[in-house]
C-alpha positions as CSV (number, residue, x, y, z in Angstrom):
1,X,66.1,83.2,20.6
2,X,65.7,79.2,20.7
3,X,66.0,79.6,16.7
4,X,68.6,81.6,16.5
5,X,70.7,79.5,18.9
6,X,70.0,76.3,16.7
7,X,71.4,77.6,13.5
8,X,74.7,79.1,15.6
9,X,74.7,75.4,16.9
10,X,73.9,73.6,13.7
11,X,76.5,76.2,11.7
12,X,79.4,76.0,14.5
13,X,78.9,71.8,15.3
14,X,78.9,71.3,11.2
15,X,82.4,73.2,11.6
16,X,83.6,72.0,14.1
17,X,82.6,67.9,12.9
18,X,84.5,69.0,9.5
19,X,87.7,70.1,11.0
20,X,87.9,67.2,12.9
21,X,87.5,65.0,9.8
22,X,89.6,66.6,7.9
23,X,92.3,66.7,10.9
24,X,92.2,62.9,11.9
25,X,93.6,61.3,9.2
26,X,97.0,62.6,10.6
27,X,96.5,60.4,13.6
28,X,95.5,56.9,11.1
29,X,99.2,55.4,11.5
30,X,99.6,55.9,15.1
31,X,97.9,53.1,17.6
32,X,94.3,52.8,18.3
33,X,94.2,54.6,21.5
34,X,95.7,58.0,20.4
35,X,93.1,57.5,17.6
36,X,90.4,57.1,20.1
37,X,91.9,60.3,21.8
38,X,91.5,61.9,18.9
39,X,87.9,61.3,19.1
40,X,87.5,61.8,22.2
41,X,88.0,65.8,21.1
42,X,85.8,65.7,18.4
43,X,83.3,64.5,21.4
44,X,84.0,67.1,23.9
45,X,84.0,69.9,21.7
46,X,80.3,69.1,20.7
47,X,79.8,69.7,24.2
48,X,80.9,72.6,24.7
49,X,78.8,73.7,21.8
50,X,76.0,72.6,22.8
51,X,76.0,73.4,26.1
52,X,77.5,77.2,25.7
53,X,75.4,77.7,22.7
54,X,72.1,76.4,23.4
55,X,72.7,75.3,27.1
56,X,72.4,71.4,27.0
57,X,74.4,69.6,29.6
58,X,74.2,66.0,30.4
59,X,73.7,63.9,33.4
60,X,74.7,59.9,34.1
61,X,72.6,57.9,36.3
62,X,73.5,54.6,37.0
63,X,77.3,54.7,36.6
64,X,77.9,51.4,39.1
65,X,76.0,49.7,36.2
66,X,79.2,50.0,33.8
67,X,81.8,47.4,33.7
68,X,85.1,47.6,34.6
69,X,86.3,45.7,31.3
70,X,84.9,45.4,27.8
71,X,80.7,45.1,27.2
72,X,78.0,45.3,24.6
73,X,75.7,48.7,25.6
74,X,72.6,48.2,23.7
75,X,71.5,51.9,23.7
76,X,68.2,53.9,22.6
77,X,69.1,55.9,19.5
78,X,66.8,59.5,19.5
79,X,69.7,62.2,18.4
80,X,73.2,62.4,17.0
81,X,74.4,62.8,20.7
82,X,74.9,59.2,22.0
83,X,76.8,58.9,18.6
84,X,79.8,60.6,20.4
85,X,79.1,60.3,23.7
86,X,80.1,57.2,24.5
87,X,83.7,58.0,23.7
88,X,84.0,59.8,26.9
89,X,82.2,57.4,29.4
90,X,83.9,53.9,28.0
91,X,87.1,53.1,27.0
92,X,87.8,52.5,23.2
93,X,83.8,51.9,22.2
94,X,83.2,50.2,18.6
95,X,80.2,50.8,17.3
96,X,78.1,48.7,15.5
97,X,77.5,50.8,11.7
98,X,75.1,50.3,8.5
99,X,77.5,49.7,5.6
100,X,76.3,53.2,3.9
101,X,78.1,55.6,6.8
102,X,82.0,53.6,6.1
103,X,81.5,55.3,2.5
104,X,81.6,58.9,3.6
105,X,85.1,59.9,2.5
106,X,87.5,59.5,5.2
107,X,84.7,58.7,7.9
108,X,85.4,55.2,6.4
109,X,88.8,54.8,7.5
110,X,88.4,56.4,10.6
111,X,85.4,53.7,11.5
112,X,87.8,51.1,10.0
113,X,90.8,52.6,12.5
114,X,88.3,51.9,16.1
115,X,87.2,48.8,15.0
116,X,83.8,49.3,13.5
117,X,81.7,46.2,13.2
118,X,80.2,47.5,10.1
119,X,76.4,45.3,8.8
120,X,75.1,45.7,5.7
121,X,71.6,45.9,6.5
122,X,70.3,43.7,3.3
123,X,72.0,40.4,4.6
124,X,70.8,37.5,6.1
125,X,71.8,35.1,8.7
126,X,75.5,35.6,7.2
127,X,75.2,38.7,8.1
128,X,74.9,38.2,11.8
129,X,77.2,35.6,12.0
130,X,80.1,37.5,10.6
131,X,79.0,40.6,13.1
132,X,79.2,38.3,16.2
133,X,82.6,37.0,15.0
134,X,83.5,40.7,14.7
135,X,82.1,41.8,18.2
136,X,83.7,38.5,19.4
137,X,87.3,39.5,18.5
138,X,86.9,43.2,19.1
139,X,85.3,42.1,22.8
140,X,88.0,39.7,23.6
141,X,91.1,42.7,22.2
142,X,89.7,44.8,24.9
143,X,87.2,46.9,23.4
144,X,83.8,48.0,24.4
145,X,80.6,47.3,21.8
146,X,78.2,49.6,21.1
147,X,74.7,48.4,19.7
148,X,71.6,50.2,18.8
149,X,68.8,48.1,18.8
150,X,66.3,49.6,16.7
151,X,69.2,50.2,13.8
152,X,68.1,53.7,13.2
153,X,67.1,56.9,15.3
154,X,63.7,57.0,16.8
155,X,61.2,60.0,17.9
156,X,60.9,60.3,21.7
157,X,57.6,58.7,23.0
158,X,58.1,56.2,19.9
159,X,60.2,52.7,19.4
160,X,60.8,50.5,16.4
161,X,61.1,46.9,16.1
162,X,64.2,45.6,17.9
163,X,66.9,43.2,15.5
164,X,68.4,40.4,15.9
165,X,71.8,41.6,16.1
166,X,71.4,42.5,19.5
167,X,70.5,38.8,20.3
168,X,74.0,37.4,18.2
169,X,76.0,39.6,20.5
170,X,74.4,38.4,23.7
171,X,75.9,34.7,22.7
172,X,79.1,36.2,23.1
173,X,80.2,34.0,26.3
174,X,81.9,36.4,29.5
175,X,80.9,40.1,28.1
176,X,77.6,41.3,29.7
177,X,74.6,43.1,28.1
178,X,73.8,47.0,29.5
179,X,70.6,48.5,28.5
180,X,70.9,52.0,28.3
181,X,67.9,54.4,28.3
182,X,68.0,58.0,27.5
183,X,66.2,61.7,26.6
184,X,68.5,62.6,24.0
185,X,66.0,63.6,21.3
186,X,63.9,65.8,23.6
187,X,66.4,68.5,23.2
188,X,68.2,67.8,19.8
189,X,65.8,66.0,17.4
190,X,66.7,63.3,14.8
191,X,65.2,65.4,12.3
192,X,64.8,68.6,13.4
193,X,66.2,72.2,13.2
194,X,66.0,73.8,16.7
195,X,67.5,72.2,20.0
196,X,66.2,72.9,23.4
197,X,68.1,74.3,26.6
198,X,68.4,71.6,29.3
199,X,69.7,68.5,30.8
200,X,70.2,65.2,28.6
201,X,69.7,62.2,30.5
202,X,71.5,58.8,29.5
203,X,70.5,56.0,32.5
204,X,72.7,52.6,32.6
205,X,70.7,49.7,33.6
206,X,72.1,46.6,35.2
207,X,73.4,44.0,33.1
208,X,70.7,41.8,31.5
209,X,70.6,37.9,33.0
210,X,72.8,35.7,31.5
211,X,71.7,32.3,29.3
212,X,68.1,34.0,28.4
213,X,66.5,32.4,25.6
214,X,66.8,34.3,22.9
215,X,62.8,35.3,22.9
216,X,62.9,36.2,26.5
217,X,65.8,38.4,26.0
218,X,64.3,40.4,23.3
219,X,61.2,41.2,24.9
220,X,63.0,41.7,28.3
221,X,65.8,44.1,26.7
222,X,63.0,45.9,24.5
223,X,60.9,46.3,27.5
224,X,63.2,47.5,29.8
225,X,64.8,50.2,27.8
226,X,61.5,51.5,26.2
227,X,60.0,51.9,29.5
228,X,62.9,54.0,31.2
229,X,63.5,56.0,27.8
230,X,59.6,56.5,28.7
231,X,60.3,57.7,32.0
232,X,62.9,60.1,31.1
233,X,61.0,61.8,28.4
234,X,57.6,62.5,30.7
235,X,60.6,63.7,33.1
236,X,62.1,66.0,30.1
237,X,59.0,67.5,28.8
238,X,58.0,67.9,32.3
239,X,61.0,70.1,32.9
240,X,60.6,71.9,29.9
241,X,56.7,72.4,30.1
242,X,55.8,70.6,27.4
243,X,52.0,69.1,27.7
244,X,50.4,66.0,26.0
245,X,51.8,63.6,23.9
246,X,55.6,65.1,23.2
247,X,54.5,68.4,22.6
248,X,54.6,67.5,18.9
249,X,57.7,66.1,19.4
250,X,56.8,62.8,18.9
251,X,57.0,61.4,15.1
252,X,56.3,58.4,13.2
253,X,57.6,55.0,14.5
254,X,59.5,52.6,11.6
255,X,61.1,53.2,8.9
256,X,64.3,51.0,7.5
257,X,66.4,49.9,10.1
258,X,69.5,48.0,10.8
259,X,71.0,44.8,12.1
């Protein structure tokens, strides 16, 4: 049954992601926000896929973490999932992309339409500069910055080195810093087929201290969102009876990753 409701999910989400792709572009000359809203359907209807078809729902925790105005979330990445979800619990997010996803036809100009702060992954200390300036102006328009730390989707019970990107945006003067933790990839894998019935879990931490040298902030923000990720996942497989070390879940750590 668990099988059979993956490839109804996989078949129905691939659908329902192409329809919205090829349905947005209508949307490209109106203002931001209605794009945004336009988004914000592509998100829910995932949800409602996943959680009719294979019974995932989701829970917040720590919801008085979250600004009231525009912040950098630097976010475990495990599944597709926090991808979209963020469209629904901030207002107008940017995300921070690799240069390879703004070449998918039309997904391009759609990242370009939110603000993208789009990195190409082989630059330097260019490269970080011109992101902060990016985050900097899209920050002070309003918006709300999305970050992924580890530049590329990890295995539950497994992490990858953290980049410096994270540090450039935490210059950014008057925007705080909110590690978020999560479960996602115990129930819908970064590589895998089937999904699992159950409960995703995405946990807002408090806002990192402000004026942290840049060493202390690494290993602090690492640290703090590797260790509640941790937490959630024992509490995940522990819902789902999975035993050991992920169940086989768990996958190899590494692997290229982004600014």
């Amino acid at each position: 049954m668990t099988a059979l409701r993956s490839a109804l999910f996989n078949v129905a989400f691939i659908i329902w992601t192409a329809m919205c792709i090829l349905s947005l572009w209508v949307l490209l000359p109106l203002p931001r926000r209605v794009f945004h809203n336009g988004l914000k359907i592509w998100a829910r209807g995932m949800l409602v896929l996943l959680r009719f078809i294979v019974g995932i729902r989701y829970e917040v925790r720590g919801r008085e973490n979250i600004p009231p105005g525009a912040a950098i979330y630097a976010c475990k990445h495990e599944s597709t999932w926090e991808t979209a979800i963020f469209f629904l619990l901030v207002e107008g997010p940017a995300y921070v992309l690799k240069e390879e996803l703004t070449r998918i036809p039309l997904w391009g100009a759609y990242a370009r339409k939110v603000n993208a702060i789009v990195v190409n992954r082989k630059g330097g200390a260019s490269v970080l500069r011109s992101m902060a300036q990016k985050a900097e102006s899209t920050l002070a328009g309003g918006q709300t910055v999305i970050i992924f730390p580890e530049g590329t989707r990890t295995a539950p019970g497994s992490t990858a080195p953290y980049h410096p990107g994270v540090a450039a945006l935490a210059r950014i003067e008057g925007f705080p810093v909110v590690p978020v933790a999560l479960n996602s990839g115990i129930y819908w894998g970064r590589d895998f087929f089937l999904t699992r019935p159950g409960t995703i879990v995405i946990e807002f931490m408090p806002a990192m201290p402000a004026d942290l040298p840049r060493k202390d902030f690494m290993k602090q923000l690492q640290s703090g969102i590797e260790e509640a990720s941790e937490r959630l996942r024992k509490e995940a497989e522990q819902s789902l009876g999975i035993n050991g070390a992920g169940g086989g879940i768990r996958a190899e750590s590494g692997g290229p990753q982004g600014g």
